[in-house]
Structures are given as structure tokens and as C-alpha cells.
N, C-alpha and C positions, 0 to 999 in steps of 0.2 A: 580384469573385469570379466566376468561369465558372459560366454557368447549369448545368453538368450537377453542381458541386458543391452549388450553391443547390438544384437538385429531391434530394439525398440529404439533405441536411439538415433540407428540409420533410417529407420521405418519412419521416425517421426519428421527428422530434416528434410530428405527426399518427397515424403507425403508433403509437408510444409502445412496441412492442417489446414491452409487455406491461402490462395492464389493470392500473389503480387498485387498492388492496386490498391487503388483510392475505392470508395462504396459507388459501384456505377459507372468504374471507369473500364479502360481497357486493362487487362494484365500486358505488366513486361515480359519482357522474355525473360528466364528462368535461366539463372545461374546455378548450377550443382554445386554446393558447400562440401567440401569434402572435409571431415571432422577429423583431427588426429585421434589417439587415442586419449581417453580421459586419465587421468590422474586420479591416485584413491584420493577419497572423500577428506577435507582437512578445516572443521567448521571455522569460521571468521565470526568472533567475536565481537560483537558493535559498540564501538565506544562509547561509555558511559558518559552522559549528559549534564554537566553541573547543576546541582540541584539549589534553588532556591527557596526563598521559604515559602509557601502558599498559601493559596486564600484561602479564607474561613473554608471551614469543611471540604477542603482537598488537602490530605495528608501524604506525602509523597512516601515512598517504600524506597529499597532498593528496586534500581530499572530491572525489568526482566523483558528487557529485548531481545524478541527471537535470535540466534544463531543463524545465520546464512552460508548456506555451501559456497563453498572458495569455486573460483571458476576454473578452468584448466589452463593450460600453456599458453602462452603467447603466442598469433599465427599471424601471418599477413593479415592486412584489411581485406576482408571481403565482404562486396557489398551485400546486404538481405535481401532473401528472396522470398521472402512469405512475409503475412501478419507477423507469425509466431514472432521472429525474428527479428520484426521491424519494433515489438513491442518489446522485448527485451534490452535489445539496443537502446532506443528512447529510454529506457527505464534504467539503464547503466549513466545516461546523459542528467536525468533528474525529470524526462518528462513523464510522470506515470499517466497510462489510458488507464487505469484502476486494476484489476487484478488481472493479470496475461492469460488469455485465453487462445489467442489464435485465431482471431474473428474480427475482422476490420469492421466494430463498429464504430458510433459518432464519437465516442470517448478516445478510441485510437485517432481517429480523424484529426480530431481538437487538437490530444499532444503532437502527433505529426505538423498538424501547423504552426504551430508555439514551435518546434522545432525549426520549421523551414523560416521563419519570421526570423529566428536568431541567427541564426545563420545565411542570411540575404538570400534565401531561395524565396522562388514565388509561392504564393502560399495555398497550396491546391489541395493538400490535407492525403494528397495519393502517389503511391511509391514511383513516383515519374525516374526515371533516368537519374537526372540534376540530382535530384534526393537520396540515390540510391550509392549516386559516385560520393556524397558525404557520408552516409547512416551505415559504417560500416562496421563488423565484425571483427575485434582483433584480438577475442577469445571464444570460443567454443560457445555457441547458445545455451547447453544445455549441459548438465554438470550430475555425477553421482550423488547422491544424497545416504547415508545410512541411518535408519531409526537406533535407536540406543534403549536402555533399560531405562536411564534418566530420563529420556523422552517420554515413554508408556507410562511411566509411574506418575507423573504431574498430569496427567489424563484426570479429571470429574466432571461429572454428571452436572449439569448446573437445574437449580431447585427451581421450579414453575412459579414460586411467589417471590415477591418481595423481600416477607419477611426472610424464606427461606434462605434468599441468594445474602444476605444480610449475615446468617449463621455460619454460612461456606469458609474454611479457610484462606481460599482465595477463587476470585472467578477466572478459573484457570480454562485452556482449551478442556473440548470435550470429546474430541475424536482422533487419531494420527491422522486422519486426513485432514482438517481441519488446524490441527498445527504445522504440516510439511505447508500445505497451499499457503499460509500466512507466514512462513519461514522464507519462501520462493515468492512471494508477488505475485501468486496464482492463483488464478480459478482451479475449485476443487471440480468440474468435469473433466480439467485441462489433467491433474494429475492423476485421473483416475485414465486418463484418455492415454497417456504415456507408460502406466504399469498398470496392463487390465489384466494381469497374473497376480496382482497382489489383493488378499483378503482382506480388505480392510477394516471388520469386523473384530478381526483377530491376529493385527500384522506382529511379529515374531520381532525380540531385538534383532537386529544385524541385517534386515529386510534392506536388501541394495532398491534403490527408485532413479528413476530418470526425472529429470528438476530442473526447470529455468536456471541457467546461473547467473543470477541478481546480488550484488550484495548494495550494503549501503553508503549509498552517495557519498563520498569522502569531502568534508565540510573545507573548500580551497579558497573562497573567498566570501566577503563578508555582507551579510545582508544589511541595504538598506532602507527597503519597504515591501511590505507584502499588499497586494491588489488582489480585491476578491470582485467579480463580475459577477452581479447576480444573474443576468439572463442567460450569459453561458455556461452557470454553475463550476466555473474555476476558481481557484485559487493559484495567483504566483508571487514569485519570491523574486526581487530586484538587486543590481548589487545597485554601488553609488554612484555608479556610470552610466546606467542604466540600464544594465545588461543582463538578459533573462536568465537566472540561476535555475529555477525548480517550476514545473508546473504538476497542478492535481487535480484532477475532480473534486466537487466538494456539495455537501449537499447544505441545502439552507432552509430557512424557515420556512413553514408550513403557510403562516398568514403573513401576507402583505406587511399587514403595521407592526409584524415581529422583526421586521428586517433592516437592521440600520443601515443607511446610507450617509457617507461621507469620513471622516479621518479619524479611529479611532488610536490606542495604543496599545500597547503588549505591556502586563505589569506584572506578571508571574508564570515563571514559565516551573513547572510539577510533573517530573515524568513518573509513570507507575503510581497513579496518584488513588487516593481511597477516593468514593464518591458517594456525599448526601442526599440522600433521597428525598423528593419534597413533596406528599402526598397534594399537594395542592396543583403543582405543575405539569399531572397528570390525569387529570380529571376524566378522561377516557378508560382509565380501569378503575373498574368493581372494587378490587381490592386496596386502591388507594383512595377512592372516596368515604369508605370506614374504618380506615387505619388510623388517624386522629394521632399522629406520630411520625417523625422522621425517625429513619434508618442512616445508618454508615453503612456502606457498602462496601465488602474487599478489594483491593486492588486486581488486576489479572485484565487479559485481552476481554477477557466478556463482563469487565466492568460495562457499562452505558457510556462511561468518557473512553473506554477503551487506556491504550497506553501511555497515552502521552493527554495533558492538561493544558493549554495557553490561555491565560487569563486577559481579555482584556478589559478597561476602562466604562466600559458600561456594565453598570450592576448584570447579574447574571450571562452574560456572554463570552464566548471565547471559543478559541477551535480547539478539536477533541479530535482524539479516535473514534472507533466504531465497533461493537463486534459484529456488525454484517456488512463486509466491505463492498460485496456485491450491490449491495445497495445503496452504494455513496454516488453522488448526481443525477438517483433515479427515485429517490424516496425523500422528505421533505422532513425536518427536524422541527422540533419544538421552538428553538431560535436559534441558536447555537450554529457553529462551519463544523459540518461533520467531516472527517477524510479519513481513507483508509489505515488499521493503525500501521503499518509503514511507511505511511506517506508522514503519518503526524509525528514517529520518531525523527523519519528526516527534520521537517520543518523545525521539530526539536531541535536540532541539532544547531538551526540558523536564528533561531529567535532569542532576543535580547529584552529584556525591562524597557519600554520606553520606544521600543520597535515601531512605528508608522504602521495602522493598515488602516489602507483606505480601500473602502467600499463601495462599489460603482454599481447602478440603474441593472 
């Protein structure tokens, strides 16, 4: 590994980006991580999702589920001692705070107590003791990551209209930054914050980066209901014991009477799915109030469903991806559970035809 990526990566552990603790509480005391060295970069492929048939006007592709850098060695458990770290861990467990930043806010809070609930800790949502002797480390937080030529080249511009993004071969990323941070489960200040030597403008194949090491959730046991909480803007995944598999942020309807409550089901699950556009259902832009026409939209992360499609039982609804992940449980959907698209590959991966979600106040 080139020493100048070796001092970002001790720079970044050591810093910890942001102090031990709950929002408000006191910090612990500071355990030093001491990182071995990392291993060259060796991407982990995400298993492909059986694909179903789909509902009218969602045409599934082949998945084009990001690539996730492998993590490094196997190390002892060590407990975390920052955000960073506390939000990687959770997010190796299935609890996503939405895109890892290093910033203990309510979204990390949330998953930390969905965390400490599953695991009979008391549920204080902050990296007390108790929590930190379970939320431990037993690979390297942060992993090399290398750009590629295949990467750069699936790079386009996405078109400013409708019709435009309509003609696109695929709504593919638009930046390497923008694809590494949704490869990694990250916030893009977070990877800019760990490689501030690289040009992002103009990053080079072979450009080594420092990267969450997140891959995805390995699907071990089987879902039997997902519970979405409207006031806490979650979404979680049950097994049949009752036992908390996967929690997400998730964002929900905009208006009150757009938001069902009570026990729907899952009746088609479409990963990398095309999406129809319905000028009617957007009546807030210009350009679809005089389109007088639906579009087919290309598949790719910056589709509007994002990667992943779950149809349920009530006409037009269902959980999706997103292409602004940032903005999933802080921005309000048309009706639809929006989550991050990593989150919604996961859920992918557990959702079944006939799946239970129920809806809660």
C-alpha cells in the first residue's frame, strides 16, 4: 500500500472523525484501534436476486448491483470508538443510519437502538460501555478501494428533462464520487474527507481510495414481516421468531392520506427495474403538466425507483430505491417507502411474493 494512503487511513481511525457517544451524552473513553495492514483491493460481487415477473411498467434488466470492496483480515473484536466506526459496524449487522458519515446523528441514534433492543441492551441510542463491549470490530473499518477503467467509462451526465433522462441509455452514476460513496454506504463529504489528494474531476484508472469496508448483508435467515413506523421514518425486517434482522431509514409520503396504515403485502419483488413515468403523478413540474404522455425510463441508480423495485398490494405503492440517498428520512415521497439503494438491494434480497408489511401510525 503507498505510504501516503497508509498515513489517511491511520489519520482517519486515530482522528475517529467524531467522538464516542450518544447526541448529548458524555464520550467514553477512547480505545486506539490499531489497524493491521490492509490487503490489496479484491471487489465482492453481490449476489444476484431472483428475478420475478413485474408489475405493469416495471421491466426488470439484469441487477447492476454495485461492487463492494472486500474487507481486510480477520482481527480480534475491538470494541468502536468513534461514530465512524460505530456506523460501519451497525451497517455490517443490517442496521443502516443511512449513508456513513462519521456524525452521530438521529438516523445513527435510531440504528444504535434497533441495535441495543436486539441484543437486550438498554436502549439509549449512545455508545455507553454495555454497547461498545458488544458493537465490536472483527475486521478493519476501512478498506482500499481501486477505481478501474470499467468504472470511469459507465460514468453519464444525466439529462435535466424527462423526456431527456427517457432517451439515456441507462440512468447510470454521474460522478466516481458518486459511485465509490454508493459502492461503500457512504456519504460523499465522508470520501472526499478520507482521499482529499484525489481529483475528483478527473480521478485516473488505478486511483487507490480509503473506503468503509461494508459489503452486503449475507441473507442467513428468512424474513417474516417487514414493519414500516411512520413517525419514526423506519423501516424493519422480522425473522419468524421475531427477531430483528435489518433496520433502514426510510422516507414516506408527503401527504397524510397518501400513507397507508395497516397490513399490506409484497407481490413482486424487480431488481434494476425500468420505470414509467406518469405525468399526472407529478404535477409540481412544468414539464410534466404539458407532456400529455408517459415515458419509460432506463434502468440504473438514478432511475426515481432507484435499484431495487418491491411491489406491494395496494395500486401504485411499494419500496424503492432512491438516487438521493442522503435524503432518505429527511425528505417526503410522493407515496411510495423510499430507502437508500443499498438498503433496498438488501431488503431485496429478503423479500418474498406474499411478504406481510405492516404499517404502523
Amino acid at each position: 500500500m503507498p505510504p501516503s494512503l497508509r498515513r489517511r487511513l491511520v489519520s482517519a481511525l486515530l482522528g475517529g472523525l467524531a467522538i464516542a457517544g450518544g447526541p448529548g451524552s458524555a464520550a467514553e473513553p477512547v480505545v486506539v484501534f490499531k489497524m493491521p495492514p490492509l490487503p490489496p483491493p479484491a471487489p465482492v460481487t453481490a449476489a444476484a436476486a431472483e428475478e420475478p415477473d413485474p408489475p405493469a411498467g416495471l421491466a426488470p434488466r439484469e441487477p447492476a448491483a454495485p461492487e463492494t470492496p472486500a474487507p481486510g483480515p480477520a482481527v480480534t473484536g475491538v470494541p468502536v470508538t468513534s461514530w465512524l466506526e460505530a456506523q460501519i459496524a451497525l451497517a455490517r449487522e443490517g442496521f443502516s443510519s443511512g449513508p456513513i458519515d462519521g456524525v452521530g446523528g438521529a438516523q445513527s441514534a435510531a440504528a444504535l437502538r434497533a441495535y441495543q433492543e436486539s441484543r437486550d441492551l438498554p436502549a439509549t441510542g449512545a455508545l455507553d460501555a454495555a454497547t461498545r463491549a458488544k458493537l465490536v470490530l472483527t475486521v478493519p473499518p476501512l478498506t482500499q478501494l481501486v477505481l478501474t477503467a470499467e468504472d470511469l467509462a459507465r460514468l453519464q451526465p444525466l439529462e435535466p428533462t424527462w423526456v431527456g433522462k427517457s432517451q439515456q441509455s441507462a440512468l447510470d452514476y454521474e460522478t466516481a464520487l458518486e459511485l465509490v460513496a454508493e459502492r461503500t454506504h457512504a456519504s460523499p463529504h465522508l470520501i472526499r474527507r478520507l482521499n482529499p489528494d484525489v481529483d475528483w474531476t478527473q480521478p485516473a484508472p488505478g486511483t487507490p481510495l480509503v473506503v468503509p469496508a461494508v459489503a452486503r448483508l449475507p441473507k442467513t435467515k428468512k424474513a417474516a414481516r417487514v414493519m414500516v413506523q411512520l413517525s419514526a421514518r423506519v423501516l424493519q425486517v422480522f425473522d419468524a421468531d421475531g427477531g430483528l434482522i435489518a433496520h433502514f431509514p426510510v422516507s414516506i409520503a408527503s401527504r397524510v392520506e397518501k400513507r397507508p396504515v395497516g397490513e399490506l403485502r409484497v407481490t413482486v419483488v424487480a431488481p434494476n427495474p425500468d420505470y414509467t413515468f406518469n405525468p399526472e403523478v407529478f404535477p409540481e413540474s412544468e414539464e410534466a403538466r404539458t407532456l400529455g404522455r408517459k415515458l419509460i425510463l432506463p434502468p440504473g441508480p438514478n432511475n426515481p425507483v432507484g435499484l431495487a423495485w418491491i411491489g406491494l398490494d395496494l395500486p401504485g405503492y411499494g419500496i424503492h430505491g432512491t438516487p438521493k440517498p442522503e435524503q432518505v428520512g429527511r425528505t417526503e415521497s410522493h407515496g411510495c417507502f423510499r430507502l437508500a439503494n443499498w438498503d433496498a438491494l438488501t431488503l431485496l434480497d429478503f423479500a418474498w411474493s406474499g411478504l406481510p408489511v405492516v404499517v404502523e401510525p
